[in-house]
DSSP file (Angstrom, degrees, kcal/mol; ACC not computed):
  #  RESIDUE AA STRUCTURE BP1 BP2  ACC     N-H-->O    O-->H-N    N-H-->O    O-->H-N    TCO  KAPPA ALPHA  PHI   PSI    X-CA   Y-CA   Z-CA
    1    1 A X              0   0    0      0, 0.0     2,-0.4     0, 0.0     8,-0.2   0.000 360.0 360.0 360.0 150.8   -5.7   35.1   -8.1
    2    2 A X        +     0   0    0      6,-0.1     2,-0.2     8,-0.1     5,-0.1  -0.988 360.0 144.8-153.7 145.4   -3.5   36.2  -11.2
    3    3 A X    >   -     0   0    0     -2,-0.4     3,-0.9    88,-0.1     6,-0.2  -0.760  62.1 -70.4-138.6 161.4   -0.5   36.2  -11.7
    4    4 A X  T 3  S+     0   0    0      1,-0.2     3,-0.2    -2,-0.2    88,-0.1   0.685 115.0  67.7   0.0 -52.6    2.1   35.7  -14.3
    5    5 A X  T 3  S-     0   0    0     86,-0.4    -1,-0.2     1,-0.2    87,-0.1   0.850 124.5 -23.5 -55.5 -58.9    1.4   32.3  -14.5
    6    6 A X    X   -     0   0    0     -3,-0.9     3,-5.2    85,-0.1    -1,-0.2  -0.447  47.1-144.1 172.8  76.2   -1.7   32.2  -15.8
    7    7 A X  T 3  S+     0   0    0      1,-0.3    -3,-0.1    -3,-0.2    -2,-0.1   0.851 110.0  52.4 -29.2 -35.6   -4.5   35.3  -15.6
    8    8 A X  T 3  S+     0   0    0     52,-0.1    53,-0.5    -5,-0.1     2,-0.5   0.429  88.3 112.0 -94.5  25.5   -7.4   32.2  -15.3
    9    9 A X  E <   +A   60   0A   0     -3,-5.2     2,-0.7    -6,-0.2    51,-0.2  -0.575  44.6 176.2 -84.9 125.7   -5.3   30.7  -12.3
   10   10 A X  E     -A   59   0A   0     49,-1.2    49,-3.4    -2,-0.5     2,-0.8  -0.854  19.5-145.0-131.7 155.0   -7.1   31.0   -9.2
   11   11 A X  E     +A   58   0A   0     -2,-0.7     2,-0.3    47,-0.2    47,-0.2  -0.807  32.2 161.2-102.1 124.5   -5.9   29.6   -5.6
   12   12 A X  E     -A   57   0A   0     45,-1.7    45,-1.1    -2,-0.8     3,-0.1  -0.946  47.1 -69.0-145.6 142.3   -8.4   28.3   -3.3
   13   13 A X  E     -A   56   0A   0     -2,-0.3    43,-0.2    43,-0.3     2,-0.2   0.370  65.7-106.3   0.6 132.3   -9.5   26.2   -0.1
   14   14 A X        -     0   0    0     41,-0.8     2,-0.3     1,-0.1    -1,-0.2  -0.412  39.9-153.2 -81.5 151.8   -8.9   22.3   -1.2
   15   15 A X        -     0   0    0     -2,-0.2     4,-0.2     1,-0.1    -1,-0.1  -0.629  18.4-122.3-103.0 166.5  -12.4   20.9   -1.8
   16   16 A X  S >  S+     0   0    0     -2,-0.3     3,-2.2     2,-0.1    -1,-0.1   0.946 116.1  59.5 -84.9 -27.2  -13.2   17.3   -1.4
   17   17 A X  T >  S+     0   0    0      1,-0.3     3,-0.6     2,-0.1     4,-0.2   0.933  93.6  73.1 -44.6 -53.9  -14.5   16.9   -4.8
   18   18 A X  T >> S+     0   0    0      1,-0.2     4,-2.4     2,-0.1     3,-1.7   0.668  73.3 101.7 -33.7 -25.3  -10.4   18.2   -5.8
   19   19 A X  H <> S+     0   0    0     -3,-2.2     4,-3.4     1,-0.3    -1,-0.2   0.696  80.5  42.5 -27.5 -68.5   -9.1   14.4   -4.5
   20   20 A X  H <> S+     0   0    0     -3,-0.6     4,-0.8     2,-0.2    -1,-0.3   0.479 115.4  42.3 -41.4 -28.1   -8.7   13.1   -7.7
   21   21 A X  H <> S+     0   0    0     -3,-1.7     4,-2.2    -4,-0.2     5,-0.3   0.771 116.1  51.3 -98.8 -79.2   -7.3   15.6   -9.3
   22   22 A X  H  X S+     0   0    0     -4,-2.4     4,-1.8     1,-0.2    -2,-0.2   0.952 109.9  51.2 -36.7 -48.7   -4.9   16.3   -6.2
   23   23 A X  H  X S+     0   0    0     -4,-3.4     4,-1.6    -5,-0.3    -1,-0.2   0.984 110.8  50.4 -62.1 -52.7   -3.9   12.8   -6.1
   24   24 A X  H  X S+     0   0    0     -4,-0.8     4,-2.7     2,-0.2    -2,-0.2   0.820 110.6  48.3 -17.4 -64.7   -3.1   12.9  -10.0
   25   25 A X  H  X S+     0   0    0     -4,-2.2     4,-1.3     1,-0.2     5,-0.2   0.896 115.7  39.5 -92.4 -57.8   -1.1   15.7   -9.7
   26   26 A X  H  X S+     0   0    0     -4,-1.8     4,-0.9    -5,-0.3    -1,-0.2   0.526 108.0  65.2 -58.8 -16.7    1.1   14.5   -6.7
   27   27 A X  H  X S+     0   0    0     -4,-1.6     4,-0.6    -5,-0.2    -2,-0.2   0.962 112.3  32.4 -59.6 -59.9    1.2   11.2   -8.2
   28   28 A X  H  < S+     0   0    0     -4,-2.7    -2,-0.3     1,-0.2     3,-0.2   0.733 124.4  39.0 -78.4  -1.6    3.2   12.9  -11.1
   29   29 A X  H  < S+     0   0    0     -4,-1.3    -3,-0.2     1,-0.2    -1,-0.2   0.851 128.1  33.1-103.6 -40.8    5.6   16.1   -9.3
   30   30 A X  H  < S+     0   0    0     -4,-0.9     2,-0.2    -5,-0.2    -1,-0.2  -0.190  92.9 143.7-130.7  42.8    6.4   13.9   -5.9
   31   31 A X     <  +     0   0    0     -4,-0.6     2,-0.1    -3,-0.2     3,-0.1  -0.497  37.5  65.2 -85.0-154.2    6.7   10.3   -7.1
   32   32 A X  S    S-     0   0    0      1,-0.3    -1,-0.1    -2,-0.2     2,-0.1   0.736  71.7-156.3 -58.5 140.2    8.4    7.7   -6.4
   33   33 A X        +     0   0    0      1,-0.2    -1,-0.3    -2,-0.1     3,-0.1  -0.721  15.5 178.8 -68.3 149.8    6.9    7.6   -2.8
   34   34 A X  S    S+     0   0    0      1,-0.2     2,-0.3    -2,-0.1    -1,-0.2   0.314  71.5  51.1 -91.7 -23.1    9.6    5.6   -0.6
   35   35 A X  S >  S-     0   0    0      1,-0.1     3,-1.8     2,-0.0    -1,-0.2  -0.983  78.1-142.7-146.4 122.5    7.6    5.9    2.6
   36   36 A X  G >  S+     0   0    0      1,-0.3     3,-1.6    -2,-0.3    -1,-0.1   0.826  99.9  63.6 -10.4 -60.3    3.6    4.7    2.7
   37   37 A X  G 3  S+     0   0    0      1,-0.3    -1,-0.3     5,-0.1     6,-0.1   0.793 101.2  56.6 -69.4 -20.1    2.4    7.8    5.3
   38   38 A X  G <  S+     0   0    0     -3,-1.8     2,-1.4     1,-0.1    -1,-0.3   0.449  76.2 128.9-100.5  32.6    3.6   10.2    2.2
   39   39 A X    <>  -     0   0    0     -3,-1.6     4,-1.3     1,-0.1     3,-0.5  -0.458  66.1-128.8 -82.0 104.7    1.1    8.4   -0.3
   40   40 A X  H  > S+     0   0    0     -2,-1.4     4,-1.1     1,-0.2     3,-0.5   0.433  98.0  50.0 -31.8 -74.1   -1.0   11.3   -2.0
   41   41 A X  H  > S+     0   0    0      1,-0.3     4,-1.6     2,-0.3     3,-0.4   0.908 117.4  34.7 -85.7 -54.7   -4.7    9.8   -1.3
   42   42 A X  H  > S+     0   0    0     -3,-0.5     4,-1.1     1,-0.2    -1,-0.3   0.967 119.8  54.2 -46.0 -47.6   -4.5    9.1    2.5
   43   43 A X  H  X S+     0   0    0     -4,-1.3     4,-1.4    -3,-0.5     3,-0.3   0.833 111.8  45.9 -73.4 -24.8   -2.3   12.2    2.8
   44   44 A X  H  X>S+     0   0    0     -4,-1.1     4,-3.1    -3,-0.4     5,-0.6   0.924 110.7  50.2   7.6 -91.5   -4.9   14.1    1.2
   45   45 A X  H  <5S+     0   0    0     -4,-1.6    -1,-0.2    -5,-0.2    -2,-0.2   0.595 109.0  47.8 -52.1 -13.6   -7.4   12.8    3.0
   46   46 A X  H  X5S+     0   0    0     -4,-1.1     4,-1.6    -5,-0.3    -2,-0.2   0.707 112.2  62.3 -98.0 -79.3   -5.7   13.5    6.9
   47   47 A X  H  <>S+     0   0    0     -4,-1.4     5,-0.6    -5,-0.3     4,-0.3   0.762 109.5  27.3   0.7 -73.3   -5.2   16.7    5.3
   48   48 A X  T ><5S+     0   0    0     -4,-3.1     3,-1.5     1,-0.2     4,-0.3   0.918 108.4  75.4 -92.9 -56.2   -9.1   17.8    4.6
   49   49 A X  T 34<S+     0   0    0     -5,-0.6    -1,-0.2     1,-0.3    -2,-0.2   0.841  94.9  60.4 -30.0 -42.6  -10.3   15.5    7.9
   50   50 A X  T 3<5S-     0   0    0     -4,-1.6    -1,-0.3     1,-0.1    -2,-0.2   0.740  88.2-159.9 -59.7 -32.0   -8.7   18.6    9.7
   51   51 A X  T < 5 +     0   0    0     -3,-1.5    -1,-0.1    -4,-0.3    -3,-0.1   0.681  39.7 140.1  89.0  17.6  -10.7   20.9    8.5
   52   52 A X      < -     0   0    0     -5,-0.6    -1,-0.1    -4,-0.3    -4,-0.1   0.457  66.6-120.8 -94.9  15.9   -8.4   23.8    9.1
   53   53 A X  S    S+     0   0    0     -5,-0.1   -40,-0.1     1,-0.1    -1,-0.1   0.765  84.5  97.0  59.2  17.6   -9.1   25.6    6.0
   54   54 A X        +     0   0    0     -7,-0.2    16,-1.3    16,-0.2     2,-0.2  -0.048  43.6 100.5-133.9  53.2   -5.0   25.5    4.6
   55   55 A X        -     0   0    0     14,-0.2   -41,-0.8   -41,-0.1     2,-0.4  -0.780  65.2-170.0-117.6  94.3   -4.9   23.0    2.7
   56   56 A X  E     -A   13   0A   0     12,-0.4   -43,-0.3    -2,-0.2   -42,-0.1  -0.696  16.6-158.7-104.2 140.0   -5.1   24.9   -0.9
   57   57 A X  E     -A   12   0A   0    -45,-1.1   -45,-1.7    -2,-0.4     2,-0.4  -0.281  13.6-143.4 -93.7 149.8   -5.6   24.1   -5.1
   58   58 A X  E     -AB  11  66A   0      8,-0.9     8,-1.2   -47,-0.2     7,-0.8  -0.926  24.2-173.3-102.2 151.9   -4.7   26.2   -8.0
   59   59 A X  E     -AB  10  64A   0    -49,-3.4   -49,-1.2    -2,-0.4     2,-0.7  -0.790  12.6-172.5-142.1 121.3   -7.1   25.7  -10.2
   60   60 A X  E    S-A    9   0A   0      3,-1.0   -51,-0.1    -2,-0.3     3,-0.1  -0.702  79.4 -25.9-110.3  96.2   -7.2   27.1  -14.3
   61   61 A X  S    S-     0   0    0     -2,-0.7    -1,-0.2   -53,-0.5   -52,-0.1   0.967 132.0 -37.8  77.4  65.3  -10.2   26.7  -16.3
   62   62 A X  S    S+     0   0    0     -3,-0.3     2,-1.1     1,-0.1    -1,-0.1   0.197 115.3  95.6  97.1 -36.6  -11.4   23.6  -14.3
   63   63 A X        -     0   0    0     -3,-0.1    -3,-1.0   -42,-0.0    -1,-0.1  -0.738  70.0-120.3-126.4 117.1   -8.4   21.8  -13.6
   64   64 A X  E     +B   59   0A   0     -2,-1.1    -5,-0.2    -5,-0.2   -39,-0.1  -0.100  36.1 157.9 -65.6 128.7   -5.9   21.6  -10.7
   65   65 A X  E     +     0   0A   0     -7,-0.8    20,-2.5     1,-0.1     2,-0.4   0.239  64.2  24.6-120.5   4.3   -2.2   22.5  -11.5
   66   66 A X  E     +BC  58  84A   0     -8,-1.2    -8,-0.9    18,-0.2     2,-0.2  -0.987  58.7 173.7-155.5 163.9   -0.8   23.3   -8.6
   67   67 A X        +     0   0    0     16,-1.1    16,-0.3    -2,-0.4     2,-0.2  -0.785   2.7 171.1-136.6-164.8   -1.3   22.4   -4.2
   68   68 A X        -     0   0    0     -2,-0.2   -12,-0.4    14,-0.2     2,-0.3  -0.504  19.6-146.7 164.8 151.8    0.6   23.3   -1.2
   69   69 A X        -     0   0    0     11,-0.4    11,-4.5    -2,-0.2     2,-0.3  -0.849   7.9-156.8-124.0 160.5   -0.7   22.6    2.7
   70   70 A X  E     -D   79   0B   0    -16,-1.3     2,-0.2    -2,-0.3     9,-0.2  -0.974   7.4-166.6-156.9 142.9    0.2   24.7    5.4
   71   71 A X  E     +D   78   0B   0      7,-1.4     7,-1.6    -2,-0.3     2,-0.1  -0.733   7.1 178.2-122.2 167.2    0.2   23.6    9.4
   72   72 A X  E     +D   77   0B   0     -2,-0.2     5,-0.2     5,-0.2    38,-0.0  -0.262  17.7 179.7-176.7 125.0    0.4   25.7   12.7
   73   73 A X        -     0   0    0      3,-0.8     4,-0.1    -2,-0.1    -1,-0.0  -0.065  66.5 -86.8-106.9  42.9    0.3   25.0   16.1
   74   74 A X  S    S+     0   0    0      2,-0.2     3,-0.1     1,-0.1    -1,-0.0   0.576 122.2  61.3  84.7   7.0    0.6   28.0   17.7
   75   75 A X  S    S-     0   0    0      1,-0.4     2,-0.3    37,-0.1    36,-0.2   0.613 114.1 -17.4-108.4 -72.5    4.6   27.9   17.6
   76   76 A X        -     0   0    0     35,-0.1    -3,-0.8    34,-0.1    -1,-0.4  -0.924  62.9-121.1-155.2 146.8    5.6   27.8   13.9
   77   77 A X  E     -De  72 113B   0     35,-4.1    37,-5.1    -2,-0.3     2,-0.5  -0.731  20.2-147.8-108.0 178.4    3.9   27.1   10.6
   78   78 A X  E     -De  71 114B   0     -7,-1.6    -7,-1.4    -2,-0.3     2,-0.4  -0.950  10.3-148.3-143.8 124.5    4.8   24.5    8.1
   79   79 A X  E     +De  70 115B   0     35,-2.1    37,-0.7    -2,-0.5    -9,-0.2  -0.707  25.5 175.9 -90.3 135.6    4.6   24.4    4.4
   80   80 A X        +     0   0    0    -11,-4.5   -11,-0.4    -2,-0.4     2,-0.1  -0.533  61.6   8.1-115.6-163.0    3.9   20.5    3.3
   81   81 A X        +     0   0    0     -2,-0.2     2,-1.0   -13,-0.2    -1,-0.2   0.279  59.4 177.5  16.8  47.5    3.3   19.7   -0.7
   82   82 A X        +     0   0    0    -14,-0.2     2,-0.3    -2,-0.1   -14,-0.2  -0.807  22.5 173.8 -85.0 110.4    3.9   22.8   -2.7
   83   83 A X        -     0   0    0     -2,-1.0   -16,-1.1   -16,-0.3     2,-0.4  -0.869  21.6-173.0-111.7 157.5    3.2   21.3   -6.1
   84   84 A X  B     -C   66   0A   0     -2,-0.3     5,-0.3   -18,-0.2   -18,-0.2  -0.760  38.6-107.7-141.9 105.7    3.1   22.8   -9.5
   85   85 A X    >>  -     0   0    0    -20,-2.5     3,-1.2    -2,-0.4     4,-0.9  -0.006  36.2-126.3 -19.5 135.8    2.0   20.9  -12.8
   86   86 A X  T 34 S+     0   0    0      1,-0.2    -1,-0.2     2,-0.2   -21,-0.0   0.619 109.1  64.5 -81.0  -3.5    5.6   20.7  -14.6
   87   87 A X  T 34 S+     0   0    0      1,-0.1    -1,-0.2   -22,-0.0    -2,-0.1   0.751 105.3  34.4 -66.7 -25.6    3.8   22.2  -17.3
   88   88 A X  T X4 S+     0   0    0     -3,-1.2     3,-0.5    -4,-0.2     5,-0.2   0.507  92.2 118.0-104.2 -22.6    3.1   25.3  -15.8
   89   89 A X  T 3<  +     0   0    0     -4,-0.9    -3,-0.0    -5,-0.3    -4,-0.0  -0.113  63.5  45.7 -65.7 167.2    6.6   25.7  -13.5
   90   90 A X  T 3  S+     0   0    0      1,-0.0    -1,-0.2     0, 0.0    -4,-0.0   0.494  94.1  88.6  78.1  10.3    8.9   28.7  -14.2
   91   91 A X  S <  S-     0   0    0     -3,-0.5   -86,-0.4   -85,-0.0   -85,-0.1   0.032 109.2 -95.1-129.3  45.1    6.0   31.2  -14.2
   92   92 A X  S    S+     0   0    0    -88,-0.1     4,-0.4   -87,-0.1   -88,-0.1   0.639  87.3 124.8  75.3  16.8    5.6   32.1  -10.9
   93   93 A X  S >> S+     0   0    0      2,-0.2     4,-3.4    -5,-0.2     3,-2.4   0.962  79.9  51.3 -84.3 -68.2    2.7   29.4   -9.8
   94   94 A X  H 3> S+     0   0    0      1,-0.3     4,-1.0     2,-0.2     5,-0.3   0.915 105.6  47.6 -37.0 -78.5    5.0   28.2   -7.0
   95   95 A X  H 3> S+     0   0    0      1,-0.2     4,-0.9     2,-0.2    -1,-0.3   0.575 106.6  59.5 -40.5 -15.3    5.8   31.3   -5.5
   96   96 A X  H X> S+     0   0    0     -3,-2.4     3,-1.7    -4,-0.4     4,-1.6   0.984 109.6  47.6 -75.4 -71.8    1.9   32.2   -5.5
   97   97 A X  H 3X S+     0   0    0     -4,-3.4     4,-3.0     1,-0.2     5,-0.2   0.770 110.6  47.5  -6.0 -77.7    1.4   29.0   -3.4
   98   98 A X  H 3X S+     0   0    0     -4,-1.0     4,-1.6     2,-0.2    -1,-0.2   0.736 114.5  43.8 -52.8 -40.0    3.9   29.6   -1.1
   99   99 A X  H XX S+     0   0    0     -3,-1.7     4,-2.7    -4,-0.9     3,-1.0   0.985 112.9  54.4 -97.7 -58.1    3.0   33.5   -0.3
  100  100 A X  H 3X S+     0   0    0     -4,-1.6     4,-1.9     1,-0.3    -2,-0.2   0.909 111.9  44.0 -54.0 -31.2   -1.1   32.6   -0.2
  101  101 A X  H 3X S+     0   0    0     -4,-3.0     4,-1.5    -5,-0.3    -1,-0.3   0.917 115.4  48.9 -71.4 -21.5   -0.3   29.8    2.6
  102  102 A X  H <X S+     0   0    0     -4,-1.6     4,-0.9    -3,-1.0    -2,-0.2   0.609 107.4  52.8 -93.8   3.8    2.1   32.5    4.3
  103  103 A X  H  X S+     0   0    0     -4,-2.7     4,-0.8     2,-0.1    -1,-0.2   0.835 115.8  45.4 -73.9 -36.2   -0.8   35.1    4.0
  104  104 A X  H  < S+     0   0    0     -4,-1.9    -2,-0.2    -5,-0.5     6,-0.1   0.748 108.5  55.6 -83.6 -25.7   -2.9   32.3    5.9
  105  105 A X  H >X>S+     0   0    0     -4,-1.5     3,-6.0     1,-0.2     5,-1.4   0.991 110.7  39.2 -64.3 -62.0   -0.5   31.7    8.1
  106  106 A X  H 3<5S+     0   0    0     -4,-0.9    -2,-0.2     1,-0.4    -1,-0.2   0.429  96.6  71.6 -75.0   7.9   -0.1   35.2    9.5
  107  107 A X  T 3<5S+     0   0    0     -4,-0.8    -1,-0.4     1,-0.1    -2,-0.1   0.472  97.8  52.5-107.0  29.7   -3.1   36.1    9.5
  108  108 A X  T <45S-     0   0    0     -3,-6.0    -2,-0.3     0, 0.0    -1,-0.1   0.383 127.9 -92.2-102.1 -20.9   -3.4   33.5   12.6
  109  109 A X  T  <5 +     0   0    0     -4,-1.4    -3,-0.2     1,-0.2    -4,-0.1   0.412  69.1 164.9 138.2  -2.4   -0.8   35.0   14.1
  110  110 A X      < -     0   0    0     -5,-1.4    -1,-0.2     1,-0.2    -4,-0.1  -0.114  12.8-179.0 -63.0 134.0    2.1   32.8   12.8
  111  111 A X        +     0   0    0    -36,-0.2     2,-0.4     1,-0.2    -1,-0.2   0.641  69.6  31.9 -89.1 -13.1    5.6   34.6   13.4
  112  112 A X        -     0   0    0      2,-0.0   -35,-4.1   -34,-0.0     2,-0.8  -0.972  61.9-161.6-148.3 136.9    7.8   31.7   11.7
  113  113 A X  E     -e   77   0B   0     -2,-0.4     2,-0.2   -37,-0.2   -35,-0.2  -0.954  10.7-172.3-139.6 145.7    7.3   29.2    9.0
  114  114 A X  E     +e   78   0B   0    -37,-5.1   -35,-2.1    -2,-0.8     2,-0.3  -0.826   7.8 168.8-104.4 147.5    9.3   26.0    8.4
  115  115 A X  E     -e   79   0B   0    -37,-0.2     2,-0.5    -2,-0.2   -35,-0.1  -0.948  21.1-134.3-128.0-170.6    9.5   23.5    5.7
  116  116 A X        -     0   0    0    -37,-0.7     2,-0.5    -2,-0.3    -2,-0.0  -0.984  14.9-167.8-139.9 146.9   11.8   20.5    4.7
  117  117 A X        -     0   0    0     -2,-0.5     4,-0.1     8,-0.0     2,-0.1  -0.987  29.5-102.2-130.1 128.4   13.2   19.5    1.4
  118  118 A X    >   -     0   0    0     -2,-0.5     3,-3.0     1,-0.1     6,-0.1  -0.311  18.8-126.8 -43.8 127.9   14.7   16.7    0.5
  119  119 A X  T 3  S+     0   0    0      1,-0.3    -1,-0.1     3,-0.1     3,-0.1   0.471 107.4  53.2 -71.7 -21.2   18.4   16.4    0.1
  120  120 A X  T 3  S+     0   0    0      1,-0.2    -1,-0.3     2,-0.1     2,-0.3   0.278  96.6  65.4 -92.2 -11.1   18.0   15.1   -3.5
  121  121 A X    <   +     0   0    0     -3,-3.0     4,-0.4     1,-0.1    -1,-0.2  -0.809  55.7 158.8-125.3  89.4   16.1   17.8   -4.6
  122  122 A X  S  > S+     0   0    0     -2,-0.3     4,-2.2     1,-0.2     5,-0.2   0.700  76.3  67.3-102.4 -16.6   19.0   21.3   -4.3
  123  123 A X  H  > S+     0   0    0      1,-0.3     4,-1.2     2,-0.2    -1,-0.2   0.969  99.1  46.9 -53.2 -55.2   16.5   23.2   -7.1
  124  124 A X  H  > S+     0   0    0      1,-0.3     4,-1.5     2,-0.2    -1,-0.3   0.674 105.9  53.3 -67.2 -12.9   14.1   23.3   -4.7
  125  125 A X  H  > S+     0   0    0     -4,-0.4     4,-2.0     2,-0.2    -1,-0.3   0.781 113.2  51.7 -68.6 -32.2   16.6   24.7   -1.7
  126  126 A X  H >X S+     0   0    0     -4,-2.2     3,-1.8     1,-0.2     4,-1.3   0.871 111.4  44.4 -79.0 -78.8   17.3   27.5   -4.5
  127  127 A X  H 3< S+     0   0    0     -4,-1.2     3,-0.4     1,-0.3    -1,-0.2   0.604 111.8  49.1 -48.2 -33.5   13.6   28.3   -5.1
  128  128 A X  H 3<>S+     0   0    0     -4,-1.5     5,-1.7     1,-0.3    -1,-0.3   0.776 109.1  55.2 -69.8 -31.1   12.6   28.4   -1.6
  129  129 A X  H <<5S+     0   0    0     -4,-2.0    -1,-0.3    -3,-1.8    -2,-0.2   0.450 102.8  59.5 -67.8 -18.9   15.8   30.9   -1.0
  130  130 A X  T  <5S+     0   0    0     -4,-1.3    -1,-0.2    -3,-0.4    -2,-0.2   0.525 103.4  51.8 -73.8 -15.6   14.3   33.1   -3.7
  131  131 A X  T   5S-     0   0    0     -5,-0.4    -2,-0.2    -3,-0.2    -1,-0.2   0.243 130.5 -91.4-110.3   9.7   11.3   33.4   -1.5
  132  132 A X  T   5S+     0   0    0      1,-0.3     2,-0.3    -3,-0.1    -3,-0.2   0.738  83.6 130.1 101.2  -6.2   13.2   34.5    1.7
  133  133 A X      < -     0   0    0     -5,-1.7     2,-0.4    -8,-0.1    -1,-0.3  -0.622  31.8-175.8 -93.5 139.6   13.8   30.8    3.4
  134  134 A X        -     0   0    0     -2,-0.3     2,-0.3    -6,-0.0    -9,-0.0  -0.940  35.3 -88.8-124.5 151.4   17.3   29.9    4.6
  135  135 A X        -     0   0    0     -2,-0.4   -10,-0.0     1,-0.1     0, 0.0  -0.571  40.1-134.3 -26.1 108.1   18.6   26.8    5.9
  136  136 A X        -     0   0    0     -2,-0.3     2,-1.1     1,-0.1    -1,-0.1  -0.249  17.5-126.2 -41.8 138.6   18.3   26.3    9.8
  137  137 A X  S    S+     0   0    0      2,-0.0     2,-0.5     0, 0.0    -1,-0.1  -0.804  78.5 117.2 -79.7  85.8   21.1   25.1   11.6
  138  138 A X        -     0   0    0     -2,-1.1     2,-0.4     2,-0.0    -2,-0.0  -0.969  65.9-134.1-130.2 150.8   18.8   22.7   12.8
  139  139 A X        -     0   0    0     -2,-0.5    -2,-0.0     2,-0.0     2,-0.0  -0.800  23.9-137.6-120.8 124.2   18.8   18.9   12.3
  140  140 A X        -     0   0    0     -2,-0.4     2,-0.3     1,-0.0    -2,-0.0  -0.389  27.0-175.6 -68.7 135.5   15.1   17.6   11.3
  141  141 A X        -     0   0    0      2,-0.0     2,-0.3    -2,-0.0    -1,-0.0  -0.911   1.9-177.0-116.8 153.3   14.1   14.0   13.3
  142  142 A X        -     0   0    0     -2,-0.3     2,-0.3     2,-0.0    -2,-0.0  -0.971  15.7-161.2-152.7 143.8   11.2   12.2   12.8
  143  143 A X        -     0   0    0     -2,-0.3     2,-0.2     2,-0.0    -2,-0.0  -0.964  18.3-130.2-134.3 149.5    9.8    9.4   14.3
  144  144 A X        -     0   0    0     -2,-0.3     3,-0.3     1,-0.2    -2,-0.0  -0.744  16.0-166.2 -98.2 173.3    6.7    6.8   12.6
  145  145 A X  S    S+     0   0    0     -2,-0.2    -1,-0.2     1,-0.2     4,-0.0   0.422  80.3  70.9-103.9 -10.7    3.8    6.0   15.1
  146  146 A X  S    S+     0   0    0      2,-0.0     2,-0.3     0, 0.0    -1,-0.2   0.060  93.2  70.6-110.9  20.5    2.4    3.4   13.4
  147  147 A X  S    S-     0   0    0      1,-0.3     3,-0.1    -3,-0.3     0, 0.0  -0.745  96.0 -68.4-102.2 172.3    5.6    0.9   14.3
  148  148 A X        -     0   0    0     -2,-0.3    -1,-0.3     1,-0.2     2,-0.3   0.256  54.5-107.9  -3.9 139.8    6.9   -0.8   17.2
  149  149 A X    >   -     0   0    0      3,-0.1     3,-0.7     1,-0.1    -1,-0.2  -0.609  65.8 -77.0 -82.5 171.2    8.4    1.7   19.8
  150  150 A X  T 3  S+     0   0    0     -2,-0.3    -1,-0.1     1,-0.2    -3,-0.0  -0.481 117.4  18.2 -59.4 110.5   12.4    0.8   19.2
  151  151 A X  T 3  S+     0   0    0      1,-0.2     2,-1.1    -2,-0.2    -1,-0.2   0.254  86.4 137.7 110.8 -30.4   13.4   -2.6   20.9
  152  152 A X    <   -     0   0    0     -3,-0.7    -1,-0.2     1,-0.1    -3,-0.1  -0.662  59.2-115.3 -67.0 101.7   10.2   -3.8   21.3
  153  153 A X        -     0   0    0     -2,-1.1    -1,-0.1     1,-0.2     0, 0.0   0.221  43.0 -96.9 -89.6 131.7    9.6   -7.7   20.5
  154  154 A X        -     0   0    0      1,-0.1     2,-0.3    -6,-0.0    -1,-0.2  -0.224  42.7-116.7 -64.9 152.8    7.1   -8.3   17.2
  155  155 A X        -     0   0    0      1,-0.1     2,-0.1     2,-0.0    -1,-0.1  -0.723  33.4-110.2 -80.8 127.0    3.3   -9.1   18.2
  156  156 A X              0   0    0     -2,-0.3    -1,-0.1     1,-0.2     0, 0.0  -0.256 360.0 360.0 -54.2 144.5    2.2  -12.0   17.4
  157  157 A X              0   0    0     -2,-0.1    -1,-0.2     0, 0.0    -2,-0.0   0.845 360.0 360.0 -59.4 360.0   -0.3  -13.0   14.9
């Protein structure tokens, strides 16, 4: 694909070989991690195990600058990890991301796509509102799966 951005950019289906590179590149746009589950090589990896063909690289002359993942369960889709080397932002990279996972989406049939941004981060409310996303009156909950249900008394060793 070409774009503004960069005529040798092209977006495509994450490989596994890409790991490294993908991990790299989300190490530097999305740390610090607070939370384990968001830690770039596991989430990566959960990612491709799925096999659903939308989790996709840019890649220019060898080297990945940009991701985003894309979900859908027959409901809604979900944009996860739209990154863009900070070398490369302001030339239209993102927005290429964003519109190839919502071509992927719809052409499974998705009618709606969601994402979440972090409260901390209000650029990114303004870029996603350049692409046609508004704020929900919704309020996002989450719960992890890999603790204790609520109330429940620690396990012993």
């Amino acid at each position: 694909m070409s774009g503004p951005f960069d005529a040798d950019v092209e977006i495509r289906t994450y490989r596994v070989t890409d790991r490294a590179a993908v991990v790299a590149l989300w190490e530097e746009v999305f740390a610090p991690y607070t939370v384990g589950h968001n830690s770039p090589g596991p989430a990566a990896d959960r990612k491709a195990a799925l096999n659903d063909d939308l989790f996709f690289v840019a890649e220019s002359r060898g080297e990945i600058v940009g991701t985003t993942m894309a979900g859908y369960d027959g409901h809604r889709g979900w944009l996860y990890s739209v990154a863009v080397s900070p070398r490369l932002r302001g030339r239209g990279l993102g927005s290429a991301l964003v519109r190839h996972a919502e071509a992927a989406l719809a052409a499974r049939g998705c009618p709606k796509v969601n994402l979440q941004v972090r409260d901390e981060a209000p650029e990114l409310t303004a870029f996603y509102e350049s692409l046609g996303y508004r704020v929900d009156p919704v309020i996002s909950m989450g719960r992890r799966l890999d603790e204790p249900e609520p109330g429940t008394p620690p396990q012993p060793c």
